[in-house]
C-alpha positions as CSV (number, residue, x, y, z in Angstrom):
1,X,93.5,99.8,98.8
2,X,92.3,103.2,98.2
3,X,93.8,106.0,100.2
4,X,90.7,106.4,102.3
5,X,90.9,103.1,103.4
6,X,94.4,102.9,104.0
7,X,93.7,106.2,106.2
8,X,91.3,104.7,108.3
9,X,93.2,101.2,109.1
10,X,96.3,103.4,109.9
11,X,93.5,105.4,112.7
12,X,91.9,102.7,113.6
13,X,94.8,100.3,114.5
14,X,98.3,102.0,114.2
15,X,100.8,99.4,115.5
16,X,98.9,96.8,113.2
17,X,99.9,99.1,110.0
18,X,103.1,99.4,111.3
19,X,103.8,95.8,111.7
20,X,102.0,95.4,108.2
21,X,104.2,98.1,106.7
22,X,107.5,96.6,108.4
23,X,106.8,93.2,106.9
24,X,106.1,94.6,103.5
25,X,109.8,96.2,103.9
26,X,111.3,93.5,105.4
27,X,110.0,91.0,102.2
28,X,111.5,93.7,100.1
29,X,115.0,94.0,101.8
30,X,115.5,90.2,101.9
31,X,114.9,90.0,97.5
32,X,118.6,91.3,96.8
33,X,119.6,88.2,98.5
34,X,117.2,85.2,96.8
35,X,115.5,87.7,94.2
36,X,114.5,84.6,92.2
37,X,113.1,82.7,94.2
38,X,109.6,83.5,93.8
39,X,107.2,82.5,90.9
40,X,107.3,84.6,87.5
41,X,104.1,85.7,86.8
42,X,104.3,87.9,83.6
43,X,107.2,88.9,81.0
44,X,107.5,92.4,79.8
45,X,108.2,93.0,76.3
46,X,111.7,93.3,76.7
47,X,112.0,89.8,78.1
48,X,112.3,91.1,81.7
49,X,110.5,88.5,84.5
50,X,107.7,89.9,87.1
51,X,107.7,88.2,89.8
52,X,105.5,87.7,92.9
53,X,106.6,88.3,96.7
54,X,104.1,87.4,99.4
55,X,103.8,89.0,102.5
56,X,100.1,88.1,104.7
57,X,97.8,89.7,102.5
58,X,99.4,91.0,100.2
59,X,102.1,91.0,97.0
60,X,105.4,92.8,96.2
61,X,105.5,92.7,92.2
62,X,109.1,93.4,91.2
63,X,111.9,93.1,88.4
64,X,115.1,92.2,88.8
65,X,117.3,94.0,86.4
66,X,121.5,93.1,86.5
67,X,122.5,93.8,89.9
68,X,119.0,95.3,91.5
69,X,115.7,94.3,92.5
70,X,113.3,97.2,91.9
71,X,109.4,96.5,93.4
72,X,107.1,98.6,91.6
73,X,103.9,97.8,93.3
74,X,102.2,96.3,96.8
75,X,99.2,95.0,96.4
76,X,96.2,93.2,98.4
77,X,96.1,90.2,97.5
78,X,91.9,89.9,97.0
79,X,92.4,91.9,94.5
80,X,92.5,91.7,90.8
81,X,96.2,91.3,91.4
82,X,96.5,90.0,87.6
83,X,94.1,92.8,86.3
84,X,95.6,95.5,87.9
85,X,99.2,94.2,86.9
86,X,97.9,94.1,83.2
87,X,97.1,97.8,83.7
88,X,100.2,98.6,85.2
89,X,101.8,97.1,82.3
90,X,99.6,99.0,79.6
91,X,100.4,102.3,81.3
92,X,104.2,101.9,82.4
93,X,105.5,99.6,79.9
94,X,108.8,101.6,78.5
95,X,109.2,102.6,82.1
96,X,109.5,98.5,83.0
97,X,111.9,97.8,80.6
């Protein structure tokens, strides 16, 4: 979502991107205690897993490194989710590892 867009939902319907928001958190809070759970969907080069969260329309993307779940991106889900991961990946790679 670009940040016009995210501007105008936010205007046009506050408590619904605050309940969207609240959820996102919430699905990100409750990884620490089930962080894999949820599908792997790419490896990074150091072997690390990325997994998928889901919360309504959209997906957390995280690693879980030792001790720590880090989420590195929310995205919409009618999105190129895969695309834009293997972007993410190409720009950020010694930053995922």
């Amino acid at each position: 979502m670009n940040p016009e867009a995210l501007v105008y939902s936010v205007e046009q319907s506050p408590t619904s991107s605050q309940r969207t928001v609240s959820g996102i958190l919430d699905v990100a809070d409750h990884l620490s205690s089930m962080p894999f759970r949820n599908r792997r969907i790419a490896t990074t080069s150091q072997g690390n897993s990325i997994r998928s969260a889901r919360y309504n329309n959209y997906r957390l993307l995280y690693l879980v490194e030792a001790e720590k779940v880090i989420v590195f991106a929310v995205l919409y889900s009618a999105s190129d989710v895969e695309g834009r991961l293997g972007r993410i990946l190409s720009k950020n790679s010694e930053q995922l590892d």
